[in-house]
C-alpha positions in Angstrom: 27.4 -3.0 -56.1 23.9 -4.6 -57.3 21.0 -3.0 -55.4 18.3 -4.7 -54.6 14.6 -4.0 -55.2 12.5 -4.1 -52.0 8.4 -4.9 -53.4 5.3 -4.4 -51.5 1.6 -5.0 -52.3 0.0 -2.0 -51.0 -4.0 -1.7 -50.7 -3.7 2.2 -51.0 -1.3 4.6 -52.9 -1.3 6.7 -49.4 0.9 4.0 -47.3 3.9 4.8 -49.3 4.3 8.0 -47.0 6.0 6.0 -44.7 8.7 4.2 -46.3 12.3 6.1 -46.8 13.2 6.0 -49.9 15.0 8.3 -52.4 12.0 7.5 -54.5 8.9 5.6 -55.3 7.0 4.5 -58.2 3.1 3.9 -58.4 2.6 1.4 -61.2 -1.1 1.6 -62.0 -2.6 -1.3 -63.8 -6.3 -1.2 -64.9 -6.4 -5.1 -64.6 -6.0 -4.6 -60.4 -7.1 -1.9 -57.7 -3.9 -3.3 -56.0 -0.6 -1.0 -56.5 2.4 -2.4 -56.5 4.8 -0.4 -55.0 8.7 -0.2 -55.9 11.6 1.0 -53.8 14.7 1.7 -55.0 17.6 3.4 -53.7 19.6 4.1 -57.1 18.0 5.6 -60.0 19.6 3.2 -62.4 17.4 0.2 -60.8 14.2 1.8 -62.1 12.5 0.1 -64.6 9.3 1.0 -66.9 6.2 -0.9 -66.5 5.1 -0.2 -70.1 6.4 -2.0 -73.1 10.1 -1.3 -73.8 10.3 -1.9 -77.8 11.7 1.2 -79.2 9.7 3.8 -80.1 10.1 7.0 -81.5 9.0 9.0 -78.6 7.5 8.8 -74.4 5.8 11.5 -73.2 7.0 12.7 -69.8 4.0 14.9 -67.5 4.4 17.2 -65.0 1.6 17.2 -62.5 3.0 21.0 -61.1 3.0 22.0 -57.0 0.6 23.7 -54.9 -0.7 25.5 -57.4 -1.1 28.5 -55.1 -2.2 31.1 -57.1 -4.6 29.0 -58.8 -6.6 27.9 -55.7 -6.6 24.3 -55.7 -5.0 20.8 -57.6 -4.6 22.4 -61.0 -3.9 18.6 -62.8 -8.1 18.0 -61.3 -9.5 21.4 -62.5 -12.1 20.2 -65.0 -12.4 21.2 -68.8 -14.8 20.2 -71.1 -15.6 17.7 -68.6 -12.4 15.9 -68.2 -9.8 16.4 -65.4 -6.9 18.5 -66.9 -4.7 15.0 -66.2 -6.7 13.5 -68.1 -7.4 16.2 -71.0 -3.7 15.6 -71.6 -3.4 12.2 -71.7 -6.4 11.7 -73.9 -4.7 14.0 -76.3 -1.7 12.0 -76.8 -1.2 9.1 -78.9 -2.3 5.6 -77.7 1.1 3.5 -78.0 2.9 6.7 -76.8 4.5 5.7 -73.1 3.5 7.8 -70.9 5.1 9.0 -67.6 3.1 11.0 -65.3 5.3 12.6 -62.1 3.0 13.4 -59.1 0.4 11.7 -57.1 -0.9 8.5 -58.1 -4.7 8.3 -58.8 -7.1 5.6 -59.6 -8.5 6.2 -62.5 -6.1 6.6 -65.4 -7.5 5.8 -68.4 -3.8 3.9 -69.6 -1.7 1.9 -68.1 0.7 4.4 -67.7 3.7 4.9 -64.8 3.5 7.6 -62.3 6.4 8.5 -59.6 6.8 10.9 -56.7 9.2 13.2 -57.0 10.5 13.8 -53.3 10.3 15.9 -51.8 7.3 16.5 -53.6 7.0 20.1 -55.5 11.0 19.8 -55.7 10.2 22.2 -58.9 10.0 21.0 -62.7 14.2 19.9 -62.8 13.9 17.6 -59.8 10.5 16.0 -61.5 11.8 15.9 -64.9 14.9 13.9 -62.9 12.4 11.5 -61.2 10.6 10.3 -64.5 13.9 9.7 -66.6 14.9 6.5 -65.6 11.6 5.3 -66.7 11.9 6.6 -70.6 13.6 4.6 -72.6 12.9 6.1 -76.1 15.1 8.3 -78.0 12.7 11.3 -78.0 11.2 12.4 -74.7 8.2 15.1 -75.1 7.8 17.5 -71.9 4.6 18.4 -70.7 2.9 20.0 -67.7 -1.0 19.5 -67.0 -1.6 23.5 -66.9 -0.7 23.9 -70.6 -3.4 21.1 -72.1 -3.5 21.8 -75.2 0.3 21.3 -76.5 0.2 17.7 -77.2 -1.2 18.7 -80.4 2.5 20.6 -81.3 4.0 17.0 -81.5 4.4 17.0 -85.3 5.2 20.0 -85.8 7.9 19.9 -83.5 9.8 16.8 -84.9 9.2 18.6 -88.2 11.9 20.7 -86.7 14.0 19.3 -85.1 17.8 19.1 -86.5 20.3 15.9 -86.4 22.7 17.9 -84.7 20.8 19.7 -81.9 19.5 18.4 -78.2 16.3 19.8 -78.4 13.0 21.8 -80.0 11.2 23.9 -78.2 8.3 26.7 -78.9 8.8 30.6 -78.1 6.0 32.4 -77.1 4.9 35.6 -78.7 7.3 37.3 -76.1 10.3 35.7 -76.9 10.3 33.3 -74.1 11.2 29.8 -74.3 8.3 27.2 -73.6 10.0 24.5 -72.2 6.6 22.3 -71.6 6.3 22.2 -75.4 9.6 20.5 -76.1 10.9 17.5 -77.0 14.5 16.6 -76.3 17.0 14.0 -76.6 16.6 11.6 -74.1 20.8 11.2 -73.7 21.1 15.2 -73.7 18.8 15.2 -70.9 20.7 12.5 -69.2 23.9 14.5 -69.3 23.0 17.7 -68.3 21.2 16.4 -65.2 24.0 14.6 -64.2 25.9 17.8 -63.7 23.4 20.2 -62.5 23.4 20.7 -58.7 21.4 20.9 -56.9 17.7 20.2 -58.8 14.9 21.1 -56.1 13.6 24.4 -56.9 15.6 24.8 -60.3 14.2 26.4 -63.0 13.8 24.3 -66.4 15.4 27.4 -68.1 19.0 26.6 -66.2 18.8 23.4 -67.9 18.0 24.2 -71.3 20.8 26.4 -71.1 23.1 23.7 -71.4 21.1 22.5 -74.1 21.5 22.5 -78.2 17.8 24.0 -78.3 16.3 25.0 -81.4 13.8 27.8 -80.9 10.7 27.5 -83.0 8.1 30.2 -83.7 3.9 29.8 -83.9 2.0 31.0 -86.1 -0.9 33.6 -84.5 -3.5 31.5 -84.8 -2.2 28.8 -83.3 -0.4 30.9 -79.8 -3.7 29.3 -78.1 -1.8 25.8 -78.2 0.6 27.2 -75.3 -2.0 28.7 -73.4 -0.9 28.6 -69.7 -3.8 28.0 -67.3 -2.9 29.6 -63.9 -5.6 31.6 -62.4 -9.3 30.5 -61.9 -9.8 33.2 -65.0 -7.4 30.9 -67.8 -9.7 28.2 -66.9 -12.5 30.3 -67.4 -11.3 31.3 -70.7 -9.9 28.4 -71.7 -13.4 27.0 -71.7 -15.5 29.4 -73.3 -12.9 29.4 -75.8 -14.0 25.6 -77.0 -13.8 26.3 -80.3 -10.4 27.2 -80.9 -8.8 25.7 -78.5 -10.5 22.1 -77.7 -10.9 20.7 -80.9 -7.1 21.3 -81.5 -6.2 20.1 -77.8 -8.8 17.0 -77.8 -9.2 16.1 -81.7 -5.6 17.1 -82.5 -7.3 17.7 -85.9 -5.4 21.3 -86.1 -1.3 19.9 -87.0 0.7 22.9 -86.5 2.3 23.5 -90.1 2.0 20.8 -92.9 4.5 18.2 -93.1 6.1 18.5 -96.9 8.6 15.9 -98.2 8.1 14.3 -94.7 10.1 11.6 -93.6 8.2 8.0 -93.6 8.3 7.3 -89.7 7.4 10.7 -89.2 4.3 11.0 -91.8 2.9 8.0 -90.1 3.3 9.9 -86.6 1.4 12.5 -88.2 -1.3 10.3 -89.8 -2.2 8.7 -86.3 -2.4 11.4 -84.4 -4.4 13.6 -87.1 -7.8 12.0 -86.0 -9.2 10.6 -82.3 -11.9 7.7 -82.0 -14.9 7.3 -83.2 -18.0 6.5 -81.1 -18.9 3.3 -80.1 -22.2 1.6 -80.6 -23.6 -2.0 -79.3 -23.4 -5.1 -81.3 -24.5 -8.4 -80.8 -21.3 -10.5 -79.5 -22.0 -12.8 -83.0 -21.9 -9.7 -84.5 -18.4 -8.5 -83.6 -15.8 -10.7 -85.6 -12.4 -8.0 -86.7 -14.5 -5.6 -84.3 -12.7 -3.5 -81.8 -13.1 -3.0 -78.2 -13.7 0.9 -76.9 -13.3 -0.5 -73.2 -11.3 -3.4 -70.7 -13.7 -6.1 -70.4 -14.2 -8.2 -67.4 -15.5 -11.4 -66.5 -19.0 -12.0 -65.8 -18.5 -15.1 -64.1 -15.7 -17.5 -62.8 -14.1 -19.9 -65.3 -15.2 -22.2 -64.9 -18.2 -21.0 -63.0 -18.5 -24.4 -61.5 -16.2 -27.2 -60.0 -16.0 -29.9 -62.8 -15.3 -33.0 -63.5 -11.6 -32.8 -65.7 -12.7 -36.7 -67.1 -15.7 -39.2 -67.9 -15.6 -41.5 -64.7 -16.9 -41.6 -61.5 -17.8 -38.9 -59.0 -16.3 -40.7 -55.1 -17.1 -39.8 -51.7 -15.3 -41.4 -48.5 -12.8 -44.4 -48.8 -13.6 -47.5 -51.3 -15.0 -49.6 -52.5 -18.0 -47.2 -53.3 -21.5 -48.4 -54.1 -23.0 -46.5 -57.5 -26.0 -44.9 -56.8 -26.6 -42.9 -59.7 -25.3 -40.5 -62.5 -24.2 -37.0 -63.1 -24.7 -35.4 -66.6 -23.5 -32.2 -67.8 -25.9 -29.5 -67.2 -27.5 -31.4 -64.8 -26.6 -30.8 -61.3 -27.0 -33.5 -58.3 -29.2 -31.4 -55.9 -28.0 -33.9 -53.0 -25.1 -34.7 -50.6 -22.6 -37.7 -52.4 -22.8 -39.5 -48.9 -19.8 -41.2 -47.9 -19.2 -44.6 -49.4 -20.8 -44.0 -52.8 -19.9 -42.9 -55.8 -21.7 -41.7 -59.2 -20.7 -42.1 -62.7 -20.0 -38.4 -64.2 -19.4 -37.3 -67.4 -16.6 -34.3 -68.4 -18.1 -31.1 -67.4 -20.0 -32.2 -65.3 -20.7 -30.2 -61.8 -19.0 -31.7 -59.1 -21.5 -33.0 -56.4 -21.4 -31.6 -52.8 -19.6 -34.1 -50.7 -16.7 -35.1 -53.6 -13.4 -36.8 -52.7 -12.1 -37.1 -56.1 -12.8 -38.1 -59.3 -11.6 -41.7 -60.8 -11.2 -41.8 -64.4 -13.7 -44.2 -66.4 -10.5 -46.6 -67.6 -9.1 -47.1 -64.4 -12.6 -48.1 -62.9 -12.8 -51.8 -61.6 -16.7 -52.1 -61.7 -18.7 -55.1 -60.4 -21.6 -55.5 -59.6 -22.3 -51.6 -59.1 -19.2 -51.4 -56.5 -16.8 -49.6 -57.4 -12.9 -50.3 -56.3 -10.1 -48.0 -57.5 -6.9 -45.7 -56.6 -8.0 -41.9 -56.2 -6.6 -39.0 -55.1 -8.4 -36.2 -53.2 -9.2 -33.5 -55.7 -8.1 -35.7 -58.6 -9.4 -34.8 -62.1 -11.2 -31.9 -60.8 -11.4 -28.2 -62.4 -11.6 -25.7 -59.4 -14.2 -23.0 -59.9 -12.2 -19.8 -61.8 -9.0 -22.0 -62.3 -8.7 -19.9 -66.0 -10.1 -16.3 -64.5 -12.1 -15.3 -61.7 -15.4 -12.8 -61.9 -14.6 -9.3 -62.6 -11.0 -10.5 -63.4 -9.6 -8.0 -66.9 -9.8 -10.8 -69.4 -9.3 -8.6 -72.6 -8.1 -4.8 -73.3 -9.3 -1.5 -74.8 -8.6 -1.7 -78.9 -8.3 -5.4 -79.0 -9.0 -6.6 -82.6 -11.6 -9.2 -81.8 -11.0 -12.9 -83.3 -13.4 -16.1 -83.1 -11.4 -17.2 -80.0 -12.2 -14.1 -78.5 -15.8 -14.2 -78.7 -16.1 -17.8 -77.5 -13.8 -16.5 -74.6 -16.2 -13.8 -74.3 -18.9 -15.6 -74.6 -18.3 -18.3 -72.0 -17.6 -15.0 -69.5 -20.8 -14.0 -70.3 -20.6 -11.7 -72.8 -23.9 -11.2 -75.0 -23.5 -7.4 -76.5 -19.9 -5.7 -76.9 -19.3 -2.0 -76.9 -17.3 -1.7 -80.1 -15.9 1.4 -82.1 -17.9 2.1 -85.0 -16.2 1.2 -88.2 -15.1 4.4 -90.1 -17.4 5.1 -93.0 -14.9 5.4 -96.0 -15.7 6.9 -99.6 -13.2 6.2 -102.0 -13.1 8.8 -105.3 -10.8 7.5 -108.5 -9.9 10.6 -110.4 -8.6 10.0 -114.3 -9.7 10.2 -118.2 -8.1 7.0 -118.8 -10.1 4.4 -116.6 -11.8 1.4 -118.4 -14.2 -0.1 -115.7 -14.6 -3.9 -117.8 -13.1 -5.4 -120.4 -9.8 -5.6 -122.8 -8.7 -1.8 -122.3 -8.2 -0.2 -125.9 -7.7 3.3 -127.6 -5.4 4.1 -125.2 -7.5 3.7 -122.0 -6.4 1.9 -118.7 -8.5 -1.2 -117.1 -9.2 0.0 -113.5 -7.0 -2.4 -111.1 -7.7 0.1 -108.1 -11.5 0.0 -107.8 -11.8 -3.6 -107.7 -8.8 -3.9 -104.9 -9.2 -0.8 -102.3 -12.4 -1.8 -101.1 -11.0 -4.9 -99.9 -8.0 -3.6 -98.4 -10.1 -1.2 -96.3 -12.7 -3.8 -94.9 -9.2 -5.7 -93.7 -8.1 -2.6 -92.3 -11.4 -2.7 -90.1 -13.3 0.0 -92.2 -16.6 0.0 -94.1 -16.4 1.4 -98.0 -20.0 3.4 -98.2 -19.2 4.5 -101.8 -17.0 4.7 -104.5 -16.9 6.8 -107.7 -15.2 7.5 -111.1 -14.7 11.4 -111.3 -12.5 12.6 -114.8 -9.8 14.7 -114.4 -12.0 18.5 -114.2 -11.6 20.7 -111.3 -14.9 21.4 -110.8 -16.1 17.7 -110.7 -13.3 16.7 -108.4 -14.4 19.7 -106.6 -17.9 18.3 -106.6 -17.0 15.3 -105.2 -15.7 15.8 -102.5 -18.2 18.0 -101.3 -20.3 15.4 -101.4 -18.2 12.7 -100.3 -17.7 15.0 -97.1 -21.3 14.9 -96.0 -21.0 11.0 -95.6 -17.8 9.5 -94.9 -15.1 10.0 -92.1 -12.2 9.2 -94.4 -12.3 9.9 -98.2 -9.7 8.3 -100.3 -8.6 9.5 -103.9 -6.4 7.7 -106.4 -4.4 10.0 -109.0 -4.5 13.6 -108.8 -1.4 14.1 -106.1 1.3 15.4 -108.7 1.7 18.2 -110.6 0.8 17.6 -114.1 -1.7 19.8 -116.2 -4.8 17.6 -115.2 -3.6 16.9 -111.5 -6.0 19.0 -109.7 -6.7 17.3 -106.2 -4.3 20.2 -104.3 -6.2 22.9 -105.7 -9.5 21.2 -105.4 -8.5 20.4 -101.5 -7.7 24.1 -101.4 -11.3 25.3 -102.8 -13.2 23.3 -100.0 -10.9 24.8 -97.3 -9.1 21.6 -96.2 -5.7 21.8 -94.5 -3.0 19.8 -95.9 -1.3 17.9 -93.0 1.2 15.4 -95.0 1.8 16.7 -98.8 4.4 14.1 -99.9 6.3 11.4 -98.1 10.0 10.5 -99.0 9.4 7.0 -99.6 9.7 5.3 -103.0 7.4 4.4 -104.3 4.4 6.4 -103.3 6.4 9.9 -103.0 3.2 11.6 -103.9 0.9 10.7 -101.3 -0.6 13.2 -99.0 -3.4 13.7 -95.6 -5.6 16.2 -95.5 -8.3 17.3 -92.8 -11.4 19.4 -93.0 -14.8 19.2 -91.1 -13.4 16.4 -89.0 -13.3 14.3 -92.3 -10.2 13.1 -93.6 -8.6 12.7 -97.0 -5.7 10.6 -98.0 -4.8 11.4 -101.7 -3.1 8.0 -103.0 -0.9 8.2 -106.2 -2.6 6.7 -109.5 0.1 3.8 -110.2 -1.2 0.9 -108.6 1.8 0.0 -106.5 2.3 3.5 -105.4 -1.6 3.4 -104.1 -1.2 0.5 -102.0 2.5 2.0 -100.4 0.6 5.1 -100.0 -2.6 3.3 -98.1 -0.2 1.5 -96.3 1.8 4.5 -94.8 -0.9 6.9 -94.6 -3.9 5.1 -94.2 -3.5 1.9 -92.1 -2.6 4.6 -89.1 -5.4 6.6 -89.9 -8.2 3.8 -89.4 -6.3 2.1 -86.6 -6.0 5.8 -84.7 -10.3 6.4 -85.8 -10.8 2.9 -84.8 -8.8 3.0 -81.1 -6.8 0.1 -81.9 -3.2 0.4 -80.2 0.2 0.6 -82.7 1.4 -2.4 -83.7 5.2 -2.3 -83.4 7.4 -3.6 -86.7 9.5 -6.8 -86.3 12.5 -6.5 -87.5 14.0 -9.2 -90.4 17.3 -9.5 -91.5 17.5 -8.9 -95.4 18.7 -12.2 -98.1 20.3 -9.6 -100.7 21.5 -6.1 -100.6 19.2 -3.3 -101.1 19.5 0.3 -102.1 17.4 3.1 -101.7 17.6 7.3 -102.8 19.4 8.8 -100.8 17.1 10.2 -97.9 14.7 8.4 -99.0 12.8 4.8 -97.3 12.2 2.8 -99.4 9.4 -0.1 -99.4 10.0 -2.9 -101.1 7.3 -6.1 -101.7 8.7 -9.6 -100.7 8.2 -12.6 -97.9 9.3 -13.5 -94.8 10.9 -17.3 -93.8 12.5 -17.4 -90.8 12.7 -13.7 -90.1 14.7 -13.2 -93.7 13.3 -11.1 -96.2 13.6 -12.2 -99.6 13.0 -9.4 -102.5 9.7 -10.0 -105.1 9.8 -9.7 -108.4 8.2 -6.9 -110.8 8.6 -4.2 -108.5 7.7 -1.1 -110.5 5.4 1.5 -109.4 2.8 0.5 -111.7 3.3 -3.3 -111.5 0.6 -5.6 -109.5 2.2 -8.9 -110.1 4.6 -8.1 -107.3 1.8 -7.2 -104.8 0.3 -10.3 -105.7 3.3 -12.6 -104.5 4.2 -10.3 -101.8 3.2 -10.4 -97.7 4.8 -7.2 -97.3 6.9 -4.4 -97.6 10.5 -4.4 -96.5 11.2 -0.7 -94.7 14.8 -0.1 -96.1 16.4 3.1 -95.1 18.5 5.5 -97.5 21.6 4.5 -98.7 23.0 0.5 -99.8 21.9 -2.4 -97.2 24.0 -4.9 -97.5 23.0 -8.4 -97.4 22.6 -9.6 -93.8 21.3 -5.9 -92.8 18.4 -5.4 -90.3 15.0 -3.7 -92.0 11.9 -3.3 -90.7 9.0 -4.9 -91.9 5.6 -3.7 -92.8 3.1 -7.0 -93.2 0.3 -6.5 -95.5 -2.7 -6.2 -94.2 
């Protein structure tokens, strides 16, 4: 039997108290301080507010009880200066959905869904059965707001985790499971809950016992990621302890154990969430085309501000004929009453004079003599005041790629300086003997095709090259290099150097300046020997030297890597259904270069990993899985920037 949804407008979160219910579900917008509040009396009718394309993975929080022994709300106990809510949050990836079980508060910084678990501090099973309904990825990651800092175990934990098991989960130092730093199976979860009676006051542990879990050790330096804050004195420590434990909780910088041979989704998982935001800095709104937005914007004004006329005509007040007393230009405001009887001739955008009946358009004017006789209706061919938006109204979000028509929107709400993200400052480094910089390459040397290209491809991305040099094939330079390029840049990229050939030296010279590998390899063909590195807060991606390669590898690795720097949300891929078959290596993606027509992808030409011709015909890469694709089969596709 179909349930209905009962919904209600609801001025404050605290009203819902009063309805019975078996549950309820803040939606919290930023666009709106109104909550819209949703009833239902089945779990099945609940449905997410966030965007339900598939993703790899939701994040599901636990706001915890009455947090008795620790005094007070533990989710508001402030670190670092942010609420412990919000510490988490922050720390989780942008396009991640997140659900957040517990009270409803006004200042999230997502749009994010949060619902009551009744009765509320029913224990972590009874929460962890509220917020299901509303995931609807495969993956759902676990968390609780007094263990901040394990949001940076993401990676590492799908790293680990098996086709053939329910779940990952981290043991402490103990030997005890650490069910907040999980991620499970969205179905598993589904199946055991529906069997476990009763769930207020269970322990998570009773559930995972039902569970396929794979138990995964930590490293000792990295125990502080599960770090428990439940006394007044964790919070204490957890602070003074900045060093190790916020930059890997709020820059995420610190990935648990490097990913090698990584899967392609999973490598650009990694990639995103290896690096936060930059700062923001002012621009002049003229200033900010392919800028992005650090913050929701409102509107300065109503749009339009005034009540205008829609048409060139004349302006009427009263019944006809009407005598014309005057004119109305744009931008130039009749100061007096229209007085009843008369009418004056107004151009298109025009303000509306006090005293208006409607508007008559200029070609269905019958004018003699300076009276006016005509058909009009009241209010006809006039624009309200804030008919498109009204002032303080959301007109555009947080990480919104700005184009000319949204600086004239901007403009006319009256924008004049935007808070962007500062571009990322990019140094790019091309290691090899063999580079010819101009000319017809001879005695064995190869013209430079990468130097000329990778600049552009990173000011489309949205980042600013500040450098760029040839460095040959010697340790010690390559060493040298990026040293320096460390002092200036937030991303560094290489080209060459990834494999393993005699005069391949990038991993050791990564190792010299103390850089943690965080990707080293990806199974996609081309590109296999791409990797990510960290160190200082500075980034490296190490492309491969064949041309085609590079661009695969800038594409997986460092398109997330700028968006993730620059705040910009994940865009999702479309899929397109393929023209001819297509075969990959077995467990291996493969991207191939081709067009788009009508959502069917049709394979390029010259295709090799050192070919450009390809890349120049090409809009994109096909994402084909492992195996043979038969014609007609569904791929993913990756459009060039």
């Amino acid at each position: 039997m179909k349930v209905q949804l009962a919904i209600a407008k609801l001025a404050q979160a605290g009203n819902a108290s009063s309805i019975n219910s078996n549950q309820w579900i803040y939606r919290h917008e930023r666009s709106t301080t109104i909550l819209s509040l949703i009833v239902a009396k089945t779990e099945s009718e609940l449905t997410p507010a966030r965007n339900t394309q598939k993703k790899l993975w939701s994040a599901l929080i636990l706001t915890g009880g009455t947090s008795k022994r620790f005094g007070s709300d533990k989710s508001e106990a402030i670190i670092d200066g942010t609420a412990l809510i919000d510490f988490l949050i922050s720390s989780i990836p942008k396009a991640v959905p997140i659900v957040v079980v517990g009270p409803d508060r006004d200042n999230f910084s997502t749009c994010i869904d949060v619902i009551q678990e009744i009765p509320r501090g029913g224990g972590p099973v009874a929460g962890i059965a509220a917020g299901l309904p509303l995931i609807q990825t495969e993956y759902v990651a676990i968390f609780a707001t007094d263990m901040p800092f394990s949001a940076a175990l993401i990676p590492f934990l799908f790293e680990k985790l098996s086709n053939d098991s329910d779940g990952v989960t981290v043991v402490d130092e103990e030997g005890f499971q650490q069910p907040f730093s999980g991620i499970y199976r969205l179905s598993s979860l589904r199946r055991v809950l529906q069997d476990s009676e009763p769930l207020i006051n269970t322990s998570m542990r009773v559930l995972l016992r039902k569970l396929k879990i794979e138990n995964v050790n930590l490293n000792i330096e990295d125990t502080h990621l599960i770090s428990d804050i439940d006394t007044q004195a964790d919070l204490r420590n957890a602070i003074s302890d900045s060093d190790s434990r916020l930059n890997a909780g709020i820059a995420r910088r610190t990935v648990m154990s490097t990913l090698h041979e990584a899967k392609w989704d999973l490598a650009r998982l990694a990639a995103r969430g290896s690096v936060t935001r930059l700062p923001s800095e002012v621009v002049a709104l003229s200033e900010c085309m392919d800028r992005t937005l650090t913050k929701d914007l409102l509107a300065l004004v109503d749009l339009p501000t005034y009540e205008t006329s829609a048409m060139d005509g004349y302006a009427v007040s009263g019944n006809g004929p009407w005598k014309i007393i005057g004119d109305v230009k744009a931008g130039a405001p009749m100061t007096e009453l229209l007085e009843s009887g008369t009418a004056v001739r107004i151009a298109t955008g025009a303000v509306i004079p006090s005293g208006t009946f409607g508007v008559v358009r200029w070609e269905f004017a019958d004018v003699v003599d300076e009276t006016l006789n005509a058909v009009v209706n009241q209010g006809g061919e006039i624009r309200p005041a804030g008919l498109e938006c009204r002032k303080d109204q959301v007109i555009t979000r947080a990480g919104t790629v700005l184009t000319p028509a949204w600086i004239g929107l901007l403009a006319s709400a009256g924008w004049d300086n935007l808070e962007v993200t500062r571009k990322p400052r990019v140094e790019i480094i091309l290691l090899g003997d063999e580079i010819q910089l101009s000319g017809i390459p001879e005695n064995g040397l190869v013209r430079d095709a990468l130097g000329p290209q990778l600049p552009g491809w990173l000011e489309r991305m949205g980042a600013e090259v500040v450098a760029m040099s040839y460095v040959a094939d010697e340790l010690q330079l390559v060493v040298d290099a990026i040293t320096l390029a460390r002092t200036r840049a937030d991303l560094i990229v290489t080209t060459g150097g990834t494999a393993d050939g005699p005069r391949d030296h990038l991993h050791n010279a990564l190792e010299s300046v103390g850089a943690k590998l965080i990707v080293d390899r990806v199974k996609v063909r081309p590109g296999h020997p791409m990797l990510l590195a960290d160190f200082d807060s500075v980034s490296l991606i190490g492309l491969p030297g064949n041309p085609q390669s590079a661009i695969v590898g800038l594409m997986s690795l460092g398109q997330p890597v700028i968006d993730a720097l620059l705040g910009r949300p994940v865009c999702e891929l479309e899929n397109v259904i393929t023209m001819n078959e297509i075969r990959a290596r077995e467990d291996f993606t493969r991207l191939v270069l081709g067009n788009v027509s009508n959502g069917v992808f049709s394979e390029g030409e010259h295709l090799g990993s050192a070919m450009l011709r390809g890349l120049a015909h090409a809009t994109g890469f096909a994402v084909a899985p492992d195996g043979v694709g038969a014609a007609g089969s569904q791929v993913k596709w990756l459009p060039i920037v």
